[in-house]
BALOLUM-18698 format. One record per residue (C-alpha): residue number from 1; residue in three letters; x, y, z. Coordinates in pm, whole numbers, plus 50000, padded with zeros to 5 digits. Example, Ala and Ser with C-alpha at 12.3 -4.5 7.8 and 13.67 -1.06 7.14 Angstrom:
<sites>
+-----+-----+-------+-------+-------+
:   i :  aa :     x :     y :     z :
+-----+-----+-------+-------+-------+
:   1 : ala : 51230 : 49550 : 50780 :
:   2 : ser : 51367 : 49894 : 50714 :
+-----+-----+-------+-------+-------+
</sites>
This chain:
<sites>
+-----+-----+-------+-------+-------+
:   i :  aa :     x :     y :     z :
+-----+-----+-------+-------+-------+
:   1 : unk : 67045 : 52426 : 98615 :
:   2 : unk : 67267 : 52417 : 98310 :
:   3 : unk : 67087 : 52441 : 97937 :
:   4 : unk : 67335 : 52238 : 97814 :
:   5 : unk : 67231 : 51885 : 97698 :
:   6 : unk : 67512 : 51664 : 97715 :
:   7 : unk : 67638 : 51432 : 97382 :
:   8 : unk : 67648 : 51081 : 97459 :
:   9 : unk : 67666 : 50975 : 97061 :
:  10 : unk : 67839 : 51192 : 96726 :
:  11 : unk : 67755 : 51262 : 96425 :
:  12 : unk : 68031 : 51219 : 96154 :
:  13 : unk : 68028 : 51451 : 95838 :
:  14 : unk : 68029 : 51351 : 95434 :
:  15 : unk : 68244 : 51512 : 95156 :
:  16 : unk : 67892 : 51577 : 94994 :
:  17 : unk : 67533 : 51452 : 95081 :
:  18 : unk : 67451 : 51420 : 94698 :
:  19 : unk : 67431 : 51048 : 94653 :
:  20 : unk : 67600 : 51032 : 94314 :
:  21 : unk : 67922 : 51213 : 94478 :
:  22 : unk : 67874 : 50954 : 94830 :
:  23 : unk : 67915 : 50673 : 94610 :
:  24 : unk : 68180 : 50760 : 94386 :
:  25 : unk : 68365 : 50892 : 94775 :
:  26 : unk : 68265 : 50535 : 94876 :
:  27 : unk : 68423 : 50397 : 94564 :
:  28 : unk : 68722 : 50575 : 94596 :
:  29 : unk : 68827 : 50521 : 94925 :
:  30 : unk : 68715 : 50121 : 94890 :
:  31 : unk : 68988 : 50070 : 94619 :
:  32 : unk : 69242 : 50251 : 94805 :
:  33 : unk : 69155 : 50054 : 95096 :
:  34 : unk : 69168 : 49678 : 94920 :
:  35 : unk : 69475 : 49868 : 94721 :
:  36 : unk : 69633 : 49916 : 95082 :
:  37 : unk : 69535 : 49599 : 95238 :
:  38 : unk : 69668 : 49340 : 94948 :
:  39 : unk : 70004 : 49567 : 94909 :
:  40 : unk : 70106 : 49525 : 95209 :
:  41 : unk : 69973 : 49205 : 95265 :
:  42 : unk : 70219 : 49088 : 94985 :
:  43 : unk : 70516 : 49271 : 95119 :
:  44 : unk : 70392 : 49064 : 95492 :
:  45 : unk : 70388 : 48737 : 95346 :
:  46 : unk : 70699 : 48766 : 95100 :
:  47 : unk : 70926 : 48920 : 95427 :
:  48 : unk : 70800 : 48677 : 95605 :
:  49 : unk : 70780 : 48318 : 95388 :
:  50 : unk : 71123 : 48408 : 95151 :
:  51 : unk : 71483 : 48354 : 95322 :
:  52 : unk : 71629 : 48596 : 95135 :
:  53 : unk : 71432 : 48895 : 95327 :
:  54 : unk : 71531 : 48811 : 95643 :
:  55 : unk : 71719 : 49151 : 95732 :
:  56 : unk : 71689 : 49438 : 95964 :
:  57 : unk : 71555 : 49618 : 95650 :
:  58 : unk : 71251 : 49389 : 95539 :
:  59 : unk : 71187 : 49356 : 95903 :
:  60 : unk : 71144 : 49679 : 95985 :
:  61 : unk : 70927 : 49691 : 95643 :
:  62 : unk : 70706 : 49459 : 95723 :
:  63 : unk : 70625 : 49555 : 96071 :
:  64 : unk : 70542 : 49880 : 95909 :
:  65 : unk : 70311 : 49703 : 95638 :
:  66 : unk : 70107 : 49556 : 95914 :
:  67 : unk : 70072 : 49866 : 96082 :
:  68 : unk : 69973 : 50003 : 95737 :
:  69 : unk : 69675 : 49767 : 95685 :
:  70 : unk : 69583 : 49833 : 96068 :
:  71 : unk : 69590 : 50247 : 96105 :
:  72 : unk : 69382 : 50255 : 95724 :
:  73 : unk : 69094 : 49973 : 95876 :
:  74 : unk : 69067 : 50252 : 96223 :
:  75 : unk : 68915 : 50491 : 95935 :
:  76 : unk : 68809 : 50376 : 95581 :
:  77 : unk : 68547 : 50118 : 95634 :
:  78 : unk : 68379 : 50367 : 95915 :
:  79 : unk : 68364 : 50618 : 95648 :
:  80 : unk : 68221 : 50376 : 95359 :
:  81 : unk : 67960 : 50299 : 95600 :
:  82 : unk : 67814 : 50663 : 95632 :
:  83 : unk : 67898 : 50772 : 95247 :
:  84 : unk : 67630 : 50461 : 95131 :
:  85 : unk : 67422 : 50510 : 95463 :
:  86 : unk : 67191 : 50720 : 95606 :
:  87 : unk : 67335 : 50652 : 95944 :
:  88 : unk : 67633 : 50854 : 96030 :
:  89 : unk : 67603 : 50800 : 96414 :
:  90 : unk : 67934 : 50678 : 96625 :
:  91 : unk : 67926 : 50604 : 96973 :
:  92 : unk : 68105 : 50741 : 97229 :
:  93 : unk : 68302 : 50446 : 97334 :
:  94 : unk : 68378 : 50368 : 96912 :
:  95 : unk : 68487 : 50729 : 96890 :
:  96 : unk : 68727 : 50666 : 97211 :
:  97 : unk : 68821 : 50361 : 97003 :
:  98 : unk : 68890 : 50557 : 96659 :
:  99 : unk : 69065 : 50906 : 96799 :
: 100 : unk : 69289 : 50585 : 97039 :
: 101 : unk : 69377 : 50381 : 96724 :
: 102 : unk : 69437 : 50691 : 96517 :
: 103 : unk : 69695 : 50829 : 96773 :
: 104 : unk : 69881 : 50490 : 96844 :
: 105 : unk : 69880 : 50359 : 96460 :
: 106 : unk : 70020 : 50730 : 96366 :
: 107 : unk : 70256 : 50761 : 96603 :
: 108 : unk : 70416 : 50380 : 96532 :
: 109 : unk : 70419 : 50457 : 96201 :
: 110 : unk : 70623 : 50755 : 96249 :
: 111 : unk : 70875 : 50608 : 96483 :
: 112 : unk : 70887 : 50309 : 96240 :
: 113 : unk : 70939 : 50521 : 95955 :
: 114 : unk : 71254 : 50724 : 96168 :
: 115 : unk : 71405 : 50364 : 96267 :
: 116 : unk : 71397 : 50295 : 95867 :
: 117 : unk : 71609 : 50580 : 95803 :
: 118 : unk : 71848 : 50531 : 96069 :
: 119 : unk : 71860 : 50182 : 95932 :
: 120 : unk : 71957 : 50314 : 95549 :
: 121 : unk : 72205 : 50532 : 95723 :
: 122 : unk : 72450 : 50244 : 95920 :
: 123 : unk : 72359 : 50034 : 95588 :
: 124 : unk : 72478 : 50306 : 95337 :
: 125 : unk : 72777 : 50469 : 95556 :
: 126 : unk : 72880 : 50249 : 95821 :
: 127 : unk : 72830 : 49907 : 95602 :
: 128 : unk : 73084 : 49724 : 95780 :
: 129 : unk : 72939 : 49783 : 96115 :
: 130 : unk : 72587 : 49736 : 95972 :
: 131 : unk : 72550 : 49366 : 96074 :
: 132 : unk : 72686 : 49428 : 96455 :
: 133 : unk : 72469 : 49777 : 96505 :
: 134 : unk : 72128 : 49664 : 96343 :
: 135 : unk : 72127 : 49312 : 96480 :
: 136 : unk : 71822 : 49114 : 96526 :
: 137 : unk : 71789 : 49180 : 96953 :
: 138 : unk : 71806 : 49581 : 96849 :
: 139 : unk : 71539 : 49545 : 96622 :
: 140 : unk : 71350 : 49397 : 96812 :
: 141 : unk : 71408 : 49652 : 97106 :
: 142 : unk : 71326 : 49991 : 96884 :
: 143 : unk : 71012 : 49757 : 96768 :
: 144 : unk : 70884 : 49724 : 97128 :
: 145 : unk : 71030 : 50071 : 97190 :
: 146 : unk : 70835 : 50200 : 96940 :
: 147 : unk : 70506 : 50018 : 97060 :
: 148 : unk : 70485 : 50087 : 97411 :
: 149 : unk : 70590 : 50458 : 97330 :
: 150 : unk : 70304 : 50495 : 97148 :
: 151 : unk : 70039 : 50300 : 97309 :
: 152 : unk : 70142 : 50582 : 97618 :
: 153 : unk : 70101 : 50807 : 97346 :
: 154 : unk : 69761 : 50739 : 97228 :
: 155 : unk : 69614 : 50675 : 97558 :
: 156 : unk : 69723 : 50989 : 97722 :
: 157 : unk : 69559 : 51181 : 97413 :
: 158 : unk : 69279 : 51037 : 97391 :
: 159 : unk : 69228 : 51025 : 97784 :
: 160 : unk : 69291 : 51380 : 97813 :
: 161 : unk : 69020 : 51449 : 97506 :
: 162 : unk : 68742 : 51301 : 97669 :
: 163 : unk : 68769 : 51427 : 98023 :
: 164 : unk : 68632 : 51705 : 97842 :
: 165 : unk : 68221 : 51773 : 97838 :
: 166 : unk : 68069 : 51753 : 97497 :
: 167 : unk : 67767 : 51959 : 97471 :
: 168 : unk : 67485 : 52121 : 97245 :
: 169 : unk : 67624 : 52018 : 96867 :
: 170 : unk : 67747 : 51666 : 96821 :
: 171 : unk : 67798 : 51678 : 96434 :
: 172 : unk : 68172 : 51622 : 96414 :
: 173 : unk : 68275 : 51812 : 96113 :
: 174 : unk : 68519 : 51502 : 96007 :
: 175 : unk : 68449 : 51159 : 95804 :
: 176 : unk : 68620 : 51001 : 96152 :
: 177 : unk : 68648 : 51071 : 96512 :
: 178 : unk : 68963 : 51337 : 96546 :
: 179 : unk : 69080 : 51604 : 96807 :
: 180 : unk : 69061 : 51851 : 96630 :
: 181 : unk : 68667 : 51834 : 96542 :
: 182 : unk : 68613 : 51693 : 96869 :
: 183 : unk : 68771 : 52013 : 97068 :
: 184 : unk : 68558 : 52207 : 96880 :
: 185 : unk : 68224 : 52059 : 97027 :
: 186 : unk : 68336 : 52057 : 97413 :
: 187 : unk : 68207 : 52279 : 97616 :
: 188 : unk : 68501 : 52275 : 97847 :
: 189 : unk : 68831 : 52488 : 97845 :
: 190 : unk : 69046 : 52319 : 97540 :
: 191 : unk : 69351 : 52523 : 97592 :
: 192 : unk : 69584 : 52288 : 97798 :
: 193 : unk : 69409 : 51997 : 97524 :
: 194 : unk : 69568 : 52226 : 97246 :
: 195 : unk : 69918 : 52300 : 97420 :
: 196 : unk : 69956 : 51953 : 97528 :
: 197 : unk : 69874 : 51867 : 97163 :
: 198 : unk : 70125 : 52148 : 97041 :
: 199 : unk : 70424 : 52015 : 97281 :
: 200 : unk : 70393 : 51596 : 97225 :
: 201 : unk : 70362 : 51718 : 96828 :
: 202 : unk : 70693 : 51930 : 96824 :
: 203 : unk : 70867 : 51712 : 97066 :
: 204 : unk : 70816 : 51369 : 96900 :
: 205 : unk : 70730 : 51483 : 96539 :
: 206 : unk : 71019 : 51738 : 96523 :
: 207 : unk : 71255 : 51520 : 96700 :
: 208 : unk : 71158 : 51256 : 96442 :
: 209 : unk : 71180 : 51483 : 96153 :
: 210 : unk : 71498 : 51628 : 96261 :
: 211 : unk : 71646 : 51313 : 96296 :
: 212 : unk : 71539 : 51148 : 95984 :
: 213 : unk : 71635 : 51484 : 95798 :
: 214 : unk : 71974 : 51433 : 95941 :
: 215 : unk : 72001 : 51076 : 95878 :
: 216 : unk : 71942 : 51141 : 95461 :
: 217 : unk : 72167 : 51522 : 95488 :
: 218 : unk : 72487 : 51241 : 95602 :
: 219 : unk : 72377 : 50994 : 95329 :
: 220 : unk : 72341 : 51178 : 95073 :
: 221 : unk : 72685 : 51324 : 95111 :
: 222 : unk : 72793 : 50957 : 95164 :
: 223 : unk : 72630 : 50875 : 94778 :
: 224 : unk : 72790 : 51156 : 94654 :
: 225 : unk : 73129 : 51009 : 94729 :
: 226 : unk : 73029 : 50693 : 94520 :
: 227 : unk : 73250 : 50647 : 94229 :
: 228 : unk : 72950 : 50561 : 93957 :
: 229 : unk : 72647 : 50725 : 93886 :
: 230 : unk : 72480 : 50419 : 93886 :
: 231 : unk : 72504 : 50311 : 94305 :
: 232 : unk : 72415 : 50693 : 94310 :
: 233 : unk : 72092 : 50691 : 94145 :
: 234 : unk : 72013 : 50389 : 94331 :
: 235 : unk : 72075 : 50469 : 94657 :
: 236 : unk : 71875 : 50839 : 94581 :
: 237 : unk : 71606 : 50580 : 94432 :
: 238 : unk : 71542 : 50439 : 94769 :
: 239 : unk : 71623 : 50761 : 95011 :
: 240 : unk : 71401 : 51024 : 94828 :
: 241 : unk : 71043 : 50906 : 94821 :
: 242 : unk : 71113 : 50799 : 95203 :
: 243 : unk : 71145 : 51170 : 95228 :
: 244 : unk : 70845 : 51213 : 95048 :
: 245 : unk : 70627 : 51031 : 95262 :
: 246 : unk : 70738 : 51149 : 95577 :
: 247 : unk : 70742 : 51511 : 95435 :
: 248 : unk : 70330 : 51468 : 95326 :
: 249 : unk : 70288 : 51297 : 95613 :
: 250 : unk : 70437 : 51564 : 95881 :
: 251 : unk : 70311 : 51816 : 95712 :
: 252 : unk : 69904 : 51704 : 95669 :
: 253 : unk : 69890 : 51622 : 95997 :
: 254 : unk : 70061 : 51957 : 96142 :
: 255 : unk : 69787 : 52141 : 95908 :
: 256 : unk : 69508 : 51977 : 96112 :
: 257 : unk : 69636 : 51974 : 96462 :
: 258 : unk : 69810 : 52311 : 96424 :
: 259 : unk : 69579 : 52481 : 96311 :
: 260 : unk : 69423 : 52723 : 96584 :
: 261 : unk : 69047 : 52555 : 96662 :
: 262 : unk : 68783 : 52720 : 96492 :
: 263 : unk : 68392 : 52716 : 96533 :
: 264 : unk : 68364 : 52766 : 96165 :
: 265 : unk : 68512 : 52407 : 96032 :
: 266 : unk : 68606 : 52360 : 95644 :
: 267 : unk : 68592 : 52099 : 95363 :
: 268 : unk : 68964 : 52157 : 95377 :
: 269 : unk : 69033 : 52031 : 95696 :
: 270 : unk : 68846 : 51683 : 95572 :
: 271 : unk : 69088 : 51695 : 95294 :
: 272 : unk : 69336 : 51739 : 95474 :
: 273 : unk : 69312 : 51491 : 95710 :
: 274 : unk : 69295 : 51228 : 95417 :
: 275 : unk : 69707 : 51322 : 95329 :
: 276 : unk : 69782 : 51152 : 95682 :
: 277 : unk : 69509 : 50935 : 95744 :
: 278 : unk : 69501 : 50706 : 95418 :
: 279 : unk : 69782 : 50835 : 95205 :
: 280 : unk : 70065 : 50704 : 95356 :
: 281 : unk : 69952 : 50362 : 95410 :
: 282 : unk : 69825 : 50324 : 95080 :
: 283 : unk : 70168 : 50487 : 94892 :
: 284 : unk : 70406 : 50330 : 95174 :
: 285 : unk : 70355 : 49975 : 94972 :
: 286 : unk : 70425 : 50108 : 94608 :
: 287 : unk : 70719 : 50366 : 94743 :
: 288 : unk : 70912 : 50135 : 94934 :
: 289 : unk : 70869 : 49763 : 94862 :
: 290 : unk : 70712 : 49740 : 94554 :
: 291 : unk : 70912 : 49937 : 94352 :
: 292 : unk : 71213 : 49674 : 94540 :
: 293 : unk : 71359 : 49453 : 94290 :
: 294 : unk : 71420 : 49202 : 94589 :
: 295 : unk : 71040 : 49232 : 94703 :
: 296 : unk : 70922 : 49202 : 94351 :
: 297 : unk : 71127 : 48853 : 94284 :
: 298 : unk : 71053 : 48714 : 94618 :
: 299 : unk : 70625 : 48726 : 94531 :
: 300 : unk : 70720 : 48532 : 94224 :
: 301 : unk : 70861 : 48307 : 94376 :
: 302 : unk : 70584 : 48246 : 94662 :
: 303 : unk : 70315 : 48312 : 94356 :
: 304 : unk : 70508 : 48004 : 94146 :
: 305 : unk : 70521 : 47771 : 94469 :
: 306 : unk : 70152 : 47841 : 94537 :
: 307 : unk : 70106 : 47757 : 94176 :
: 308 : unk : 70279 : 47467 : 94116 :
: 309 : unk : 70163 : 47287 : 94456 :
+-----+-----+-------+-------+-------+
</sites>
């Protein structure tokens, strides 16, 4: 007989169990979340209600703002709950649910986020051809593309994860359901779990880094060629805090899933996890749409209608 008792419900972790410190956590990650949620919800409705957005590059911007508002709700409200409550139990199956969502939300958002940059690169050098490459059926194809790709994705992860026995602790050492923590409690072999993670993380993160890094090396040498300083500064205006984002986001979520497990888990890691997990869909709105002259003018506009009717 085995002395093992099985886990059929976690435990997820605080930043700090002194209530002053929950609250203000709570606080904090409430107005990031309604910060998130009405950004993008503005970038949604003006790509969607003004004529004038109708592109392949406010397209592919709002698909990414819904994902946005979508991969932030898999963690923040979860985590409000057990920073104000005593109850920091998650079942099983809303665990599944979370580590799932995670996966696919992440992964769309990274595809989406490579399609954006191949999209600035056919606008920026091949603008003649930029209307026959990036037209509406191809956007719609690398949309679906990007969907089912990741939906394969997240359920093959997330599969493979709980195949896996979970036994004696069951205090996840995270503020949401992750691999990472969760490999860490099994008491089955998590080596293949870690290599598989490893190989899908090179293969579609590197490919999509290496990609997107080659998409801004040929358009910034394009800019360069630009006869004013003026289209120069605005074309680096839009190219490098696209870098940025990817760049924090890559790199947070390599630090977590990289990193060798450990039985001895750190306040770092929870950090960590909070560069990929909330702080690209709460910057993604301010960084690329509205800091956009076009986006900015088009929410006036709706805002006035609205008004005036």
């Amino acid at each position: 007989m085995s002395n093992f008792t099985m886990v059929t419900e976690f435990l997820l972790t605080r930043f700090s169990d002194i209530w002053e410190l929950r609250i203000l956590h709570a606080l904090l990650f409430l107005l990031m979340y309604l910060a998130t949620l009405v950004g993008n919800f503005l970038i949604v409705t003006a790509a969607t209600l003004d004529n004038s957005l109708h592109s392949p590059m406010y397209f592919f911007l709002r698909n990414l703002s819904v994902v946005d508002m979508c991969y932030i709700s898999v963690t923040i409200p979860k985590a409000c709950v057990i920073f104000l409550l005593d109850n920091r139990v998650i079942s099983m199956v809303e665990c599944a649910a979370q580590i799932f969502f995670v996966f696919f939300f992440a992964a769309v958002e990274m595809l989406f986020l490579t399609i954006m940059a191949r999209d600035r690169y056919v606008a920026i050098c091949q603008p003649l051809h930029y209307s026959m490459i990036m037209n509406s059926n191809v956007c719609v194809q690398m949309t679906l593309f990007s969907l089912v790709c990741s939906l394969i994705y997240a359920g093959f992860h997330t599969g493979n994860t709980f195949r896996l026995s979970f036994c004696q602790s069951n205090v996840v050492h995270q503020f949401f359901c992750d691999v990472p923590s969760l490999l860490k409690l099994s008491c089955s072999d998590t080596l293949s779990n870690e290599i598989l993670i490893y190989i899908s993380a090179v293969v579609i993160d590197g490919s999509c880094f290496a990609f997107i890094a080659m998409s801004y090396i040929n358009i910034f040498s394009t800019v360069l060629k630009f006869p004013t300083i003026g289209e120069q500064g605005k074309a680096f205006s839009t190219c490098v805090p696209h870098i940025l984002v990817v760049t924090v986001f890559i790199s947070s979520a390599s630090a977590v899933y990289f990193k060798r497990t450990s039985k001895s888990p750190t306040i770092q890691d929870m950090v960590t996890s909070v560069f990929y997990s909330i702080v690209p869909p709460f910057l993604n709105p301010i960084i690329y749409s509205l800091r956009n002259r076009k986006i900015k003018e088009a929410v006036r506009r709706i805002m006035r209608k609205k008004f005036y009717c």
